[in-house]
Z-matrix of the N, CA and C atoms (Angstrom, degrees):
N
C 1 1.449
C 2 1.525 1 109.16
N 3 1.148 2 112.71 1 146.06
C 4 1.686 3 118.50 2 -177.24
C 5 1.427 4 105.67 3 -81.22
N 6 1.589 5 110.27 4 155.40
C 7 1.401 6 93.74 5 -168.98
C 8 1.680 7 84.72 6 -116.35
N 9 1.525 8 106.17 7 160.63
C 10 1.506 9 116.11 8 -149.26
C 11 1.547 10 107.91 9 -93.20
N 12 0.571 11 111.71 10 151.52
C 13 1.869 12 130.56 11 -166.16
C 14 1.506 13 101.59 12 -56.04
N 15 1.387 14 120.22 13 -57.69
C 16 1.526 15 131.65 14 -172.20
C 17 1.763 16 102.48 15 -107.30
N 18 1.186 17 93.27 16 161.24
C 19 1.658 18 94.02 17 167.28
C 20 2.269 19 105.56 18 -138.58
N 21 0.833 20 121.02 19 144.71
C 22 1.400 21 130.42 20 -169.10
C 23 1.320 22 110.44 21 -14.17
N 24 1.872 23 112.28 22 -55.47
C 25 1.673 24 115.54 23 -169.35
C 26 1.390 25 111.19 24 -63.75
N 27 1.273 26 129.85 25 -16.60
C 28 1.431 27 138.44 26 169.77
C 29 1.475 28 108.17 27 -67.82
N 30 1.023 29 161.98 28 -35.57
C 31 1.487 30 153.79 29 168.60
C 32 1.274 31 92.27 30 -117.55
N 33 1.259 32 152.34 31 46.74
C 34 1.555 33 152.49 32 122.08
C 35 1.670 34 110.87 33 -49.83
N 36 1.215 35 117.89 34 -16.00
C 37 1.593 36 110.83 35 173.40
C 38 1.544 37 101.61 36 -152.40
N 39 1.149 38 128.79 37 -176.94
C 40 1.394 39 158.37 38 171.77
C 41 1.936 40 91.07 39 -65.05
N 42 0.911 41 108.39 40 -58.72
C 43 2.030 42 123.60 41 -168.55
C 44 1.084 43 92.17 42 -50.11
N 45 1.303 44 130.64 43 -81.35
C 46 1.582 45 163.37 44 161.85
C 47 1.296 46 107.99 45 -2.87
N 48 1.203 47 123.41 46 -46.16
C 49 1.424 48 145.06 47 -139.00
C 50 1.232 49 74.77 48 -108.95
N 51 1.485 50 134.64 49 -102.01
C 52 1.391 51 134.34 50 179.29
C 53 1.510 52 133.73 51 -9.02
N 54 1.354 53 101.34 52 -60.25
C 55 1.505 54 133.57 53 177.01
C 56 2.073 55 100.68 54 -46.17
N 57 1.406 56 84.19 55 -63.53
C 58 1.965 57 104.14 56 177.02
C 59 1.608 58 106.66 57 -54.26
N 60 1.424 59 121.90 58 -37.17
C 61 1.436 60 118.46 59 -178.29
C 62 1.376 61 113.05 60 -74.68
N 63 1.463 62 98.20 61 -52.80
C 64 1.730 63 100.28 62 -170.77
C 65 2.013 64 93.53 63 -60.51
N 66 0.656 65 105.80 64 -80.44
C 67 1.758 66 110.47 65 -175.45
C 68 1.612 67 113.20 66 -11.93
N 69 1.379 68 96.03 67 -59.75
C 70 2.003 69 94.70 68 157.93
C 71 1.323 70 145.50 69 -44.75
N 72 1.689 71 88.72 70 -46.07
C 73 1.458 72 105.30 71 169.39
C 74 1.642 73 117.87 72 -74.11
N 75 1.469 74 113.61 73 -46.55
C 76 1.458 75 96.27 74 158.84
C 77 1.436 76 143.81 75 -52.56
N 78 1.590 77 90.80 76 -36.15
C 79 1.550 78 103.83 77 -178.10
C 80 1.409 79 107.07 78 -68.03
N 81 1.117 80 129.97 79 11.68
C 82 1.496 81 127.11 80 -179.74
C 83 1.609 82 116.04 81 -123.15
N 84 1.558 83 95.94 82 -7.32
C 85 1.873 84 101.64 83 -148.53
C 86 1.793 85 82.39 84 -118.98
N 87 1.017 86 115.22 85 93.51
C 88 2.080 87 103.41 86 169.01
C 89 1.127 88 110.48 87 -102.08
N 90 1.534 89 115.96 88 130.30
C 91 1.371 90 153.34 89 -134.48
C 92 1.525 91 82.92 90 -111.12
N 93 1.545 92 109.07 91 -103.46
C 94 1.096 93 134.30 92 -165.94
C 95 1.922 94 109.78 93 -129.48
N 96 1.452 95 115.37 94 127.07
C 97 1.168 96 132.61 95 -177.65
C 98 1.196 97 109.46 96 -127.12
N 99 1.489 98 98.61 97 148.82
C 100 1.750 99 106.57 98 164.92
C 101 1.303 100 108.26 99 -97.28
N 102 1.491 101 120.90 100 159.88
C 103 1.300 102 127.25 101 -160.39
C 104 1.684 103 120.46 102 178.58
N 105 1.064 104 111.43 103 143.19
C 106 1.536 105 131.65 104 -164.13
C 107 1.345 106 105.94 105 -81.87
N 108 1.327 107 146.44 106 96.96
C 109 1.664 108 147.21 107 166.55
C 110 2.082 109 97.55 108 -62.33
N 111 1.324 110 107.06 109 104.91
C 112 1.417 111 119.04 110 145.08
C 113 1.216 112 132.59 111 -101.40
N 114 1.524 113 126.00 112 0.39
C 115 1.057 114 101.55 113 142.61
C 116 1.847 115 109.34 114 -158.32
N 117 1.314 116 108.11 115 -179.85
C 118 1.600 117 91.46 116 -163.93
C 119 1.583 118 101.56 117 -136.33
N 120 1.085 119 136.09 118 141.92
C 121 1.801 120 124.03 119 -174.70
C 122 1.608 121 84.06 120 -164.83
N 123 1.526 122 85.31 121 118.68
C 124 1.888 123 103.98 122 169.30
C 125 1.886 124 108.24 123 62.83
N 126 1.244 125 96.07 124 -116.75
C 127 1.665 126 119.99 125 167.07
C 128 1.376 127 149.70 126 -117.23
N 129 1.736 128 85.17 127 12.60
C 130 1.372 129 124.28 128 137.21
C 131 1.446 130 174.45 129 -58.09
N 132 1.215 131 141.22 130 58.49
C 133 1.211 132 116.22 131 -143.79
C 134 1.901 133 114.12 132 -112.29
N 135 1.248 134 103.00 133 166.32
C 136 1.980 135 94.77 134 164.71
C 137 1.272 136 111.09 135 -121.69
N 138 1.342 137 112.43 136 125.89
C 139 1.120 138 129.25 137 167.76
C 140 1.869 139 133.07 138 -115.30
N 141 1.530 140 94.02 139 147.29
C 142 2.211 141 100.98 140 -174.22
C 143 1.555 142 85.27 141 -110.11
N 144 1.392 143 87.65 142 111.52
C 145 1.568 144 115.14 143 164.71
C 146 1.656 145 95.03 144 -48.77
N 147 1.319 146 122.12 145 140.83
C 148 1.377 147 145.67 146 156.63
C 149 1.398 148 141.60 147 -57.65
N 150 1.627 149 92.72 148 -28.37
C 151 1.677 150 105.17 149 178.78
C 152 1.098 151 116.12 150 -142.97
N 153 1.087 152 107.37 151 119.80
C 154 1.677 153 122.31 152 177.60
C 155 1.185 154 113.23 153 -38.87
N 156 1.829 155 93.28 154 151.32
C 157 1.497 156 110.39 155 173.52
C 158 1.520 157 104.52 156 -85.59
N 159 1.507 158 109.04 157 -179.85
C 160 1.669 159 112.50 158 177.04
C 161 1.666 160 112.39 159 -129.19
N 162 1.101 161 120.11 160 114.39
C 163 1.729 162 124.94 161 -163.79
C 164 1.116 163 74.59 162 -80.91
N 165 2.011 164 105.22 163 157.91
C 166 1.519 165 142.67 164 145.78
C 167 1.882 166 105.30 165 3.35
N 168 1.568 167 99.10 166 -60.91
C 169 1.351 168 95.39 167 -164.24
C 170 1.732 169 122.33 168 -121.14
N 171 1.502 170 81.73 169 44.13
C 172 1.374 171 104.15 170 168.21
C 173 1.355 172 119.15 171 77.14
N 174 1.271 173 131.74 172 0.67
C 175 1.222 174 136.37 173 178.57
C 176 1.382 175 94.20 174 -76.79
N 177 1.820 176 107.12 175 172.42
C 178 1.152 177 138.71 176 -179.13
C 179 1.844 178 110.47 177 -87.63
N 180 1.304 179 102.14 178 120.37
C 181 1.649 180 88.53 179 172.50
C 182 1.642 181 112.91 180 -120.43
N 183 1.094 182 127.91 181 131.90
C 184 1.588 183 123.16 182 -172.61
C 185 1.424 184 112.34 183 -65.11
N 186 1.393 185 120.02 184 162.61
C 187 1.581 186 120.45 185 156.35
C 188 1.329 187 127.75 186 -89.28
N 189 1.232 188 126.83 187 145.08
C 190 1.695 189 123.21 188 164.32
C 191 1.281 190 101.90 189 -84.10
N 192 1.732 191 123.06 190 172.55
C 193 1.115 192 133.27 191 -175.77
C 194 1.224 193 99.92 192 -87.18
N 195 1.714 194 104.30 193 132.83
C 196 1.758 195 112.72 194 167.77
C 197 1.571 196 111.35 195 -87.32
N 198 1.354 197 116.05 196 123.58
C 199 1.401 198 106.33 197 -179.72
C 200 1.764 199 100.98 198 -109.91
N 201 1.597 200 74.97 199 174.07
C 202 1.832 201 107.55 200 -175.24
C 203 1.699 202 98.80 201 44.21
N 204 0.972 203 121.12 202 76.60
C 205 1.465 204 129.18 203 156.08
C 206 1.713 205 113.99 204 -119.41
N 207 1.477 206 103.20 205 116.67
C 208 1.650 207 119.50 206 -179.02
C 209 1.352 208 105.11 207 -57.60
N 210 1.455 209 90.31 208 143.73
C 211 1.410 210 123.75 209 -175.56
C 212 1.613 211 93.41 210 -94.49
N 213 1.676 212 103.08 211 130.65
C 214 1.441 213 117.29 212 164.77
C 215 1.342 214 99.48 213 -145.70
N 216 1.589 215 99.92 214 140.53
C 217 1.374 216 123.96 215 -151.86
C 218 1.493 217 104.66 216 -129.21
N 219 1.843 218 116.66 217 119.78
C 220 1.544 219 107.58 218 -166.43
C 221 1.412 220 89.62 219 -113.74
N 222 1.199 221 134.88 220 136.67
C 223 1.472 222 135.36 221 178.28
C 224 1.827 223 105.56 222 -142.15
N 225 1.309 224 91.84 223 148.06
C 226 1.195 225 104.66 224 -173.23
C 227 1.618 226 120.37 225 -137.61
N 228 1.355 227 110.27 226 147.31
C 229 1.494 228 97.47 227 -174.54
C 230 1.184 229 125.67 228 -130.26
């Protein structure tokens, strides 16, 4: 049996309810991560995200390496 997305104390209030939405919606939406460059070609690089994801039931889930993602470079002087 699948185990269920929410559990009771999560819509136990108005807060709860909120708290449980936004958390989903982030947990799905990545902004900005830290992350390990293994390998690098041209203006390219692949990188293993640093911090775990979070399954349904709260466990820890690892990342695979994202490859060929461009390098942009903000410098300032």
């Amino acid at each position: 049996m699948a185990q269920p997305l929410s559990n009771p104390t999560d819509v136990n209030s108005e807060m709860n309810a909120q708290d449980f939405m936004l958390r989903q919606f982030l947990g799905k939406h990545v902004f900005i991560t830290l992350g390990q460059v293994v390998a690098v070609e041209g203006e390219f690089i692949d990188v293993r995200p640093m911090v775990m994801g979070v399954a349904a039931d709260g466990s820890p889930v690892e990342h695979e390496v994202i490859y060929n993602l461009p390098v942009w470079r903000l410098q300032g002087g």
